[in-house]
N, C-alpha and C positions, 0 to 999 in steps of 0.2 A: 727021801725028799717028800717033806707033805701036800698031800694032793689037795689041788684050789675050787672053792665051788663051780658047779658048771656055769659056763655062761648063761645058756640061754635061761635060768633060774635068775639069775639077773635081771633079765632084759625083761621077763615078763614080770617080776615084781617093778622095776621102771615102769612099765608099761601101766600097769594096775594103780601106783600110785598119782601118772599123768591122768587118768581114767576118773579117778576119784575128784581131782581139780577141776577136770574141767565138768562135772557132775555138780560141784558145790559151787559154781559160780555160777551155771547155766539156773541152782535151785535160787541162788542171789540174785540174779537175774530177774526170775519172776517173782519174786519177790516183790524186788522194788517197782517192777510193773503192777504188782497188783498195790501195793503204796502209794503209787502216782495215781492209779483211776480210782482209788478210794477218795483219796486228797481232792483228785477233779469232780466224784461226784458230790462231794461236800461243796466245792467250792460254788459249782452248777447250783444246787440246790437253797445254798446263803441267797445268790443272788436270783435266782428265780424268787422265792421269798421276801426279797428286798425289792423286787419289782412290785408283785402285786402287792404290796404295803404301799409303796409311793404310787403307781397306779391307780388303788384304790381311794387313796386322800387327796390325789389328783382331782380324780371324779368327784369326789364329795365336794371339794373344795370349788370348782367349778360347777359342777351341775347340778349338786346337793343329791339328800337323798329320795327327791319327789315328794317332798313336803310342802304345805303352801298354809300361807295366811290364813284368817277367816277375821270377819269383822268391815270395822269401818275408816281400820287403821287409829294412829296415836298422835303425830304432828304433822303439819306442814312444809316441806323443804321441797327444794329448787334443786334441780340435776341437771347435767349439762352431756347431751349428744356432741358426741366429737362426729367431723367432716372422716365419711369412711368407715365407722362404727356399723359392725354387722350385728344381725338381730342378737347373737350370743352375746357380743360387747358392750349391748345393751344391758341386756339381761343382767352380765356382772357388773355393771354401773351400780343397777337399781338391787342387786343383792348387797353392795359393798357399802349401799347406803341405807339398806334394812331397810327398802322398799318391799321388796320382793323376798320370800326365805330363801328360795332358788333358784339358778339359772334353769335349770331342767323346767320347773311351774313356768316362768314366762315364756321360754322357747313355743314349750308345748301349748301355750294359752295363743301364743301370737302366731304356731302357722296357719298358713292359709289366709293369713289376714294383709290384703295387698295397702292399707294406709300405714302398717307398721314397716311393711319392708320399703316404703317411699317416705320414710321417716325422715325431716328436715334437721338438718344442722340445729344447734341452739339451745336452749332453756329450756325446762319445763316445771310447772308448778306439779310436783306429785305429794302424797302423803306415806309416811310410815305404815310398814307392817299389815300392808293390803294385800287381798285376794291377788295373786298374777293377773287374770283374769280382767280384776280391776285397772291396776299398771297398765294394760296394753290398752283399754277404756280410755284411761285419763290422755294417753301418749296420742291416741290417735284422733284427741277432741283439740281443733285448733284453738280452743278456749284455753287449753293449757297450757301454751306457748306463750314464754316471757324473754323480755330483754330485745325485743326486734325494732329494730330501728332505722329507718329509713330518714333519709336526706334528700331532698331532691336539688336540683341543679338550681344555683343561683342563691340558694337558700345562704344568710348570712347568721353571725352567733346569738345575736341577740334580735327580742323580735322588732318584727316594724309593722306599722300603720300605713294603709292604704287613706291618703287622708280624703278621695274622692268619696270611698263608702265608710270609711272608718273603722275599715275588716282588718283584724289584727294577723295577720301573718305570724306564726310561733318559727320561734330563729332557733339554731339548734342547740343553745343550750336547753330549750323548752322541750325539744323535740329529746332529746337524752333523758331526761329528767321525766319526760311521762315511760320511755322505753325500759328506765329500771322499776318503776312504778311494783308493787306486788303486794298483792293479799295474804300473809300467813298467820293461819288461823284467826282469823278478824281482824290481824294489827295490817294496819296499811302502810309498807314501807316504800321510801323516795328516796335517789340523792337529790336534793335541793340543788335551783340553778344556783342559787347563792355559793352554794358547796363547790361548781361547778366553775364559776367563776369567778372565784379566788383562788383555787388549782391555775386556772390559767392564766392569773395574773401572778401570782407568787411562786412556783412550781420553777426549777432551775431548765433552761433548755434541755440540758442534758436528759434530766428526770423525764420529762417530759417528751423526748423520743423525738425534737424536734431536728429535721435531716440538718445535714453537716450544709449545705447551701444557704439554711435560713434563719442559721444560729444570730451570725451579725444582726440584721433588722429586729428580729425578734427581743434581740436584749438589747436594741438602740430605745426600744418604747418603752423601756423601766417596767413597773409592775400595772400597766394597762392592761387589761383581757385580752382588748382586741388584737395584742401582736400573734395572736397565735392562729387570724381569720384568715379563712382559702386554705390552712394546715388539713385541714380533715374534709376529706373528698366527699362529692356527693356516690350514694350506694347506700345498698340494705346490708347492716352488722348487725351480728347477736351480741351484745353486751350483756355483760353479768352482772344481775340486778344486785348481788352482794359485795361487789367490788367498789373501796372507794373512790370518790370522783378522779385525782389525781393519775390512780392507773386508769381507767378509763378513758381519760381526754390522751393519757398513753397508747391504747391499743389504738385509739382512733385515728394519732396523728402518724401513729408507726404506719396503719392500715396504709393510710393517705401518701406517702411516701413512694410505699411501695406501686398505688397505684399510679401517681405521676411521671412515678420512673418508666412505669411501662410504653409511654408516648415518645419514650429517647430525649427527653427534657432534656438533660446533662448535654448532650452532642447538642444538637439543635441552638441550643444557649452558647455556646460555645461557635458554632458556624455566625450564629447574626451579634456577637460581640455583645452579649449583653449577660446577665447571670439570669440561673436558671428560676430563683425568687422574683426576678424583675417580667419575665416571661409569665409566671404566674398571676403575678398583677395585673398584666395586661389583659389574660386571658380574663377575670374576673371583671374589668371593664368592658371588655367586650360583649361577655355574658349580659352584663345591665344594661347596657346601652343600644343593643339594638336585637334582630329577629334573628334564626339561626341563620337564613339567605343570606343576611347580608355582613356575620360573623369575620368571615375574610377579608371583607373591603374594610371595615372600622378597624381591626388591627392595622391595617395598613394607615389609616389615616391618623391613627394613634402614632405609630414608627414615623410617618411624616413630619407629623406636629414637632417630636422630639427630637428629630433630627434637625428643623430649624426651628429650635427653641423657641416656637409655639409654647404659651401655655393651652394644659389639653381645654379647660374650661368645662367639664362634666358634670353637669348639676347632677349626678349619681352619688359624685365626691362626697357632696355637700348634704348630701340628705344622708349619707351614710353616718354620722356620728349623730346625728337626728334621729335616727331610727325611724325615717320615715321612707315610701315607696312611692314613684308615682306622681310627682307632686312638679310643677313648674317652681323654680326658687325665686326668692325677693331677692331684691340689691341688699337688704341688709343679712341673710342668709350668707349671698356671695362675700359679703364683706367680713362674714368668721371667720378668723384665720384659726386651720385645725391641720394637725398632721398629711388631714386628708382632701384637703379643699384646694381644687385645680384651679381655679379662679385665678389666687392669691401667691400660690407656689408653680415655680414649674417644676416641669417632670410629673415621674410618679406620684401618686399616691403613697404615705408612709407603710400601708399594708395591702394586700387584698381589700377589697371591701364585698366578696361573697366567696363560696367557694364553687371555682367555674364546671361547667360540664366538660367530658373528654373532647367536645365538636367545638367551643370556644379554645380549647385547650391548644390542640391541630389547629386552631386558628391563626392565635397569635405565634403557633412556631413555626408555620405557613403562610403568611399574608398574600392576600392578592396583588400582584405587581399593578400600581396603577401612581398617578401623583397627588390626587385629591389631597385637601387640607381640611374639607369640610362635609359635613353632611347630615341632612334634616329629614325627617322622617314627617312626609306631605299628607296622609290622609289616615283613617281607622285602621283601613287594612293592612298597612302597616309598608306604605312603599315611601323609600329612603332615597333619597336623591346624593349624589358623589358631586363634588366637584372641586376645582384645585383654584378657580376663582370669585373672590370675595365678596362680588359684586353681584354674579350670579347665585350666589349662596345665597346674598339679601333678596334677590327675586323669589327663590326657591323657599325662603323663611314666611314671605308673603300670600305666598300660593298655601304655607298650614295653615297662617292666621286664619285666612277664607276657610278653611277646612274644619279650624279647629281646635288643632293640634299642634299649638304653639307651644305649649309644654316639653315637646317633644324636639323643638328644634336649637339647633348648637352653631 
């Protein structure tokens, strides 16, 4: 019988060749450990790499490389400060327009300079390829500041004549029209009120940003200017002396919107059954027609009148297509019949005929509770007499004559 190997010569060759696997797997193993943190530190390393690349053209690209201008600069242009622009936002404005070569030059030219960090919203006239230095110079000289424009209350579009002195009040197409006014490089550029108003006679409602309340009236006037008067509120805007009339009379009337909306016009118009265009007008009548004291009691007497189909009788009406201020009217004045002559028509007026301040505004959508039909304003100082009888009204008309200030009484 042939003898079998011994076991345990077996067992330890098993054992030797488990020995050897798990040796070449433990070396597989690290292996691929060391493949993965080779792999990781490639990967690490692209984009550490890849950082300071975009990093670094980050920085350039914003703050340059600390290079700057020299000279007197090359042309003239106009830059515009947005609301909230910090001094850096600046900075990239006036590099993005080859004012400045770099944010870093103007940063560093402008701290410590407390009229750049009180920098106003707006316009400004700068030149190309100037010292930083310069830039923060021009920015902080009120001289450089274009496109500001103010309105003040009561003010209407076109001007008028104080026909006592003969002082021409500029209306606000005059008042836009000097606001884009600007010097570059010698040339003197305007929008012309002409420009100004043929936009607001021609220009579609829509175009034209006028609110969804005062679409109707405004295109019942056909291609007149004035349907678009009391649209654009009184306030100081920056207007951009390079932009044509059109968008212009646009941002203005958008502006204006927004600020009438602020009073709750819509409600309000709605509580006293009337639209919120017609409240407008009122308020605009109110505006002309008498002092701020007594703003609430002439709304009232206006809502009176209309409620029993009074006509209002406003020699405001009547000088408003006049283009005159001020003035007592003839019967033959009274007797033009014009969209806007109370005399002749009842009710409203076919538009605003100014654009009223926010205190006439609260007026007319607050009236003072009273029943007056009438009221004449008796002396210089400017005191106004109320009252709901006719007769007493003709006393009270007698008492300005002796005064004066007949002109003044209704």
């Amino acid at each position: 019988m042939r003898a079998g190997r011994p076991r345990v010569v077996d067992s330890a060759r098993r054992a030797g060749r488990v020995d050897r696997a798990a040796r070449r797997r433990e070396e597989q193993g690290k292996k691929r450990r060391r493949f993965a943190g080779r792999i990781a530190l490639v990967v690490f390393v692209v984009l550490l790499v890849a950082g300071v690349f975009v990093g670094t053209r980050l920085w350039s690209t914003v703050f340059g490389t600390g290079e700057d201008y020299s000279g007197n600069g090359k042309r003239d242009i106009v830059i515009h400060v947005q609301d909230g622009d910090s001094t850096t936002m600046v900075g990239q404005t006036l590099q993005n327009q080859q004012v400045v070569k770099t944010v870093r030059a103007f940063v560093n030219a402008a701290h410590g300079n407390s009229k750049i960090d009180s920098i106003q919203p707006g316009y400004y006239r700068m030149r190309t390829e100037i010292p930083a230095a310069n830039a923060v110079a021009r920015l902080a000289d009120p001289n450089s500041r274009v496109g500001r424009l103010v309105i003040p209350e009561g003010r209407q579009l076109d001007d008028t004549t104080d026909m006592k002195t003969n002082k021409v009040n500029p209306g606000i197409l005059t008042l836009i029209s000097r606001a884009t006014c600007v010097d570059l490089d010698g040339n003197r550029r305007c929008v012309s009120v002409d420009d100004l108003r043929a936009a607001a006679a021609h220009s579609s409602p829509k175009v034209l940003a006028v609110p969804p309340w005062a679409v109707e009236p405004v295109t019942e006037l056909g291609a007149d200017h004035h349907r678009i008067e009391g649209l654009i509120a009184p306030g100081t805007f920056n207007v951009d002396p390079a932009a044509p009339a059109q968008s212009i009379l646009t941002e203005l009337i958008s502006a204006g919107a927004v600020e009438y909306m602020k009073s709750g016009l819509l409600d309000t118009a709605q509580s006293l059954s009337l639209s919120p265009y017609d409240i407008l007008v009122v308020a605009s009548l109110v505006q002309q027609e008498s002092n701020s004291q007594d703003f609430a009691k002439v709304a009232r007497v206006i809502y009176n009148r209309l409620h029993a189909r009074h006509t209002l009788e406003f020699d405001s009406t009547v000088n408003y297509p006049l283009d005159r201020r001020e003035v007592a009217t003839t019967d033959a004045d009274r007797a033009q019949r014009t969209p806007w002559n109370t005399y002749v028509s009842a009710g409203l007026p076919a538009t605003a005929i100014c654009s009223p301040g926010i205190d006439a505004l609260r007026a007319a959508e607050h009236p003072e509770p009273g029943d007056w039909l009438y009221f004449v304003t008796i002396d210089a100082q400017g005191t106004t007499l109320f009252t709901k009888d006719y007769q007493q009204h003709l006393a009270n008309i007698e008492l300005a004559k002796r005064n004066g200030v007949l002109d003044s009484a209704r």
